[in-house]
C-alpha positions in Angstrom: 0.0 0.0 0.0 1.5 3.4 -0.9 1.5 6.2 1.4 1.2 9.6 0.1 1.5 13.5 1.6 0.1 15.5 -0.9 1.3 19.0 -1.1 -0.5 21.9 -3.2 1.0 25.1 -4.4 -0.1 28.2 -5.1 1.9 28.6 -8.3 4.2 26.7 -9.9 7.3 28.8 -9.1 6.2 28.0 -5.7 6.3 24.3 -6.3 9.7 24.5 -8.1 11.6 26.3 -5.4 9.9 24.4 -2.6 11.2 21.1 -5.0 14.9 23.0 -5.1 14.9 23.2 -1.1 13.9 19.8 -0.2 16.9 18.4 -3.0 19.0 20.3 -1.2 17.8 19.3 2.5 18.1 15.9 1.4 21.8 16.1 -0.2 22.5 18.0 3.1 21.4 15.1 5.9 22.5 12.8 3.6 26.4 13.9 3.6 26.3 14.6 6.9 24.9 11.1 7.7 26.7 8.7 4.9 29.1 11.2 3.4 27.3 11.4 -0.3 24.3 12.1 -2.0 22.9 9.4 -4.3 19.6 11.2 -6.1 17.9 9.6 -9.3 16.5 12.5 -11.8 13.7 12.6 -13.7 12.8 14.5 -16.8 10.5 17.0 -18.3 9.2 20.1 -17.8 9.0 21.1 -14.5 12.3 19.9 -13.4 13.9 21.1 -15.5 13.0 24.5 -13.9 14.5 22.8 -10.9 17.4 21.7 -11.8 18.3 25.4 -13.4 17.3 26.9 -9.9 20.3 24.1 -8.4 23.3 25.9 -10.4 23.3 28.7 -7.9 23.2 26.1 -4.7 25.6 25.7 -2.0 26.5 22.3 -1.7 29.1 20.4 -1.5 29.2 19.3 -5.1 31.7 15.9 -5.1 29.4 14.4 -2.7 26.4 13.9 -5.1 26.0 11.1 -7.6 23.6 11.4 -10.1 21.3 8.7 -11.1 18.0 8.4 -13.8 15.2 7.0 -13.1 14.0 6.2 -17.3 15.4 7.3 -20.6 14.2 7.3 -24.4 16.7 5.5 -26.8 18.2 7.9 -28.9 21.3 9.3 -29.5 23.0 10.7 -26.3 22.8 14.5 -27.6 19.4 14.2 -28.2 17.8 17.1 -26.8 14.5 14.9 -26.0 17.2 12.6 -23.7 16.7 13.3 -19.5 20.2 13.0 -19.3 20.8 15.8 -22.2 18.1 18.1 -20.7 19.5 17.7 -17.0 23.1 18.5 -18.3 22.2 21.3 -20.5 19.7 22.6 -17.6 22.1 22.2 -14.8 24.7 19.2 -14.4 27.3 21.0 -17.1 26.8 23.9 -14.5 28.4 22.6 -11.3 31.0 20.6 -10.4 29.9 17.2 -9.8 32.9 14.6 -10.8 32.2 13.1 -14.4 32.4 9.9 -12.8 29.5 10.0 -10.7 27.2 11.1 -13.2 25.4 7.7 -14.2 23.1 8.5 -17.6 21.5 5.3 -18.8 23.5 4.1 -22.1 19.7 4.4 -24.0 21.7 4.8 -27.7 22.6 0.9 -27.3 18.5 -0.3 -27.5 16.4 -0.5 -24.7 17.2 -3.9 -24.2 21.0 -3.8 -24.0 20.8 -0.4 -22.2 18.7 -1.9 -19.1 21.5 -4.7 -18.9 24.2 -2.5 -19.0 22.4 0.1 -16.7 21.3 -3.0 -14.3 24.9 -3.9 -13.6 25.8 -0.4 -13.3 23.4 -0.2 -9.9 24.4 -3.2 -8.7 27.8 -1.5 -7.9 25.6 0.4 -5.2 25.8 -3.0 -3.4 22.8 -5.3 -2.1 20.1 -3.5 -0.7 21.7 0.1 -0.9 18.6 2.7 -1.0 19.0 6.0 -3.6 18.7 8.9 -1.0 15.9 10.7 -3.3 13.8 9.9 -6.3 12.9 12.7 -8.5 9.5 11.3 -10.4 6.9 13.1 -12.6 3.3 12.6 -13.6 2.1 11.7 -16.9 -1.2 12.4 -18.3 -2.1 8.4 -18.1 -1.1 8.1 -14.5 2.5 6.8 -16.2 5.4 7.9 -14.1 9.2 7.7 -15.6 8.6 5.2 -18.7 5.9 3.2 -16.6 2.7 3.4 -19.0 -0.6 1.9 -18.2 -1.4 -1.6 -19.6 2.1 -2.8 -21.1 3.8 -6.2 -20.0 5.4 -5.2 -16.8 2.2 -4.6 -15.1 1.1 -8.2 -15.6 5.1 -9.4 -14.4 5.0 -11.2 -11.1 8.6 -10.6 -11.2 11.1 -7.4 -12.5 14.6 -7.4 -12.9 15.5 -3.6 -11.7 16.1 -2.2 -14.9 13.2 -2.5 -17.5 13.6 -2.5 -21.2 10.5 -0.8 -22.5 9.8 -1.8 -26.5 6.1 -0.5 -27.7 5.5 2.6 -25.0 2.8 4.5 -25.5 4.6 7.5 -26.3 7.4 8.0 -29.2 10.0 6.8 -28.9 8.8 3.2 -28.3 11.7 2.2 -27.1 12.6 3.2 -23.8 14.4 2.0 -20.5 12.9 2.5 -16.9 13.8 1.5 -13.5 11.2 -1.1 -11.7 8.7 0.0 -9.4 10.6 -2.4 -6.8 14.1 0.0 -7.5 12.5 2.9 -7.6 10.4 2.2 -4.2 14.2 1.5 -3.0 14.7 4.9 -1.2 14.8 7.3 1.6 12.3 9.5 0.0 10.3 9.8 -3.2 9.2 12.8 -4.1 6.5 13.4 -7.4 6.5 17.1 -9.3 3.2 17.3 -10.9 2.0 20.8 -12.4 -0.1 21.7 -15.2 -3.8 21.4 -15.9 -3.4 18.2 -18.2 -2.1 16.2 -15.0 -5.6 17.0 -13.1 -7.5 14.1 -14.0 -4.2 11.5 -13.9 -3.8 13.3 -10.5 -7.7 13.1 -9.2 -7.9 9.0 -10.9 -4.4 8.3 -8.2 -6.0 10.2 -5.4 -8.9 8.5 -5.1 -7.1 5.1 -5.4 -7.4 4.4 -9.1 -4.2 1.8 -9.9 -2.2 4.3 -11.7 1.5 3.3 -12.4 2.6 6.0 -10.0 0.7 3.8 -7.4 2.7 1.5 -7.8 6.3 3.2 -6.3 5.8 1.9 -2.5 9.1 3.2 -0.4 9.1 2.1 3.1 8.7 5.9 4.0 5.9 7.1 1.9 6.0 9.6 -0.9 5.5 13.2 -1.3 3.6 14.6 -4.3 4.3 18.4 -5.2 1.5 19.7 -7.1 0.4 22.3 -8.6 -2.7 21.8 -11.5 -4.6 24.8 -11.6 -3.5 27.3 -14.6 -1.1 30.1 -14.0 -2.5 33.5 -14.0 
């Protein structure tokens, strides 16, 4: 069962610095308790207002490793790429060690990729939790590359890296971390703004089995929102 805190803002500035603060309160326990910062991105929109507001941060940069939670198999310059928007928008910026920026290898096909991208978390270790997961909202309910009423819904078991094939959304091909690796962490938080995220948003509310439904952390997650139009 998943636990949720919803949160509504005013505005969606409001929601991206609030987003901005609680990254950073996060990175900040986290190196003081365990001595880095392990956070898994997602893309579109809204975070990417996010992640611009993080260039002017103080933190302490060589601590954080960067993780992504799904990317779309194309070329790695590919401005439609999470990890090309998130380095364009704000990883280029700062100066987190090359090293411990992990994008998924999508330009190899989604099924290769999730291999590849598989054995790259299991150099976390057994059992080691991300310290924050960044997820968004998509007009279905999907969340990262996890549409509604494709073959890993049915699974009774994932490996932790999905190769997606036939998404509902181009590209078809795609890779995604499982429900089961993304629920593996100290806090989830959702950014959802935007009118067209209103119904996706009412449907999970009021317990409709949306994919984000199914990201169950031990903690709960927090869902940012903001759906009404800007003025």
């Amino acid at each position: 069962m998943q636990q949720r805190r919803w949160h509504e803002f005013d505005s969606r500035s409001d929601l991206e610095a609030a987003a901005a603060d609680a990254i950073l309160a996060s990175a900040q326990q986290a190196i003081a308790e365990r001595g880095a910062f392990r956070i898994v991105l997602a893309g579109g929109t809204t975070p990417r207002q996010v992640y611009r507001a993080l260039c002017a941060a103080r933190t302490e940069w060589s601590a954080w490793h960067i993780y992504f939670g799904d990317e779309r198999c194309l070329p790695p310059a590919d401005a439609q790429r999470n990890s090309a928007m998130a380095s364009s928008a704000w990883l280029a910026q700062v100066p987190i060690p090359q090293l411990q920026v992990h994008p998924i290898p999508a330009e190899l096909g989604a099924e290769k990729a999730a291999l590849c991208y598989a054995q790259e978390l299991a150099t976390l270790g057994a059992g080691t939790d991300f310290d924050l997961v960044l997820l968004g909202l998509g007009e279905d309910g999907h969340t990262a590359s996890l549409f509604p009423g494709e073959a890993w819904e049915k699974a009774t078991k994932l490996p932790p890296v999905i190769a997606i094939l036939h998404a509902a959304k181009p590209p078809p091909e795609r890779v995604t971390l499982s429900p089961a690796r993304l629920s593996s962490a100290r806090q989830v938080i959702f950014l959802v703004s935007g009118p067209d995220k209103q119904e996706a948003l009412q449907d999970w509310r009021h317990g409709a089995p949306v994919p984000a439904s199914r990201i169950t952390p031990t903690g709960g997650v927090d869902i940012f929102f903001h759906t009404s139009p800007d003025s």
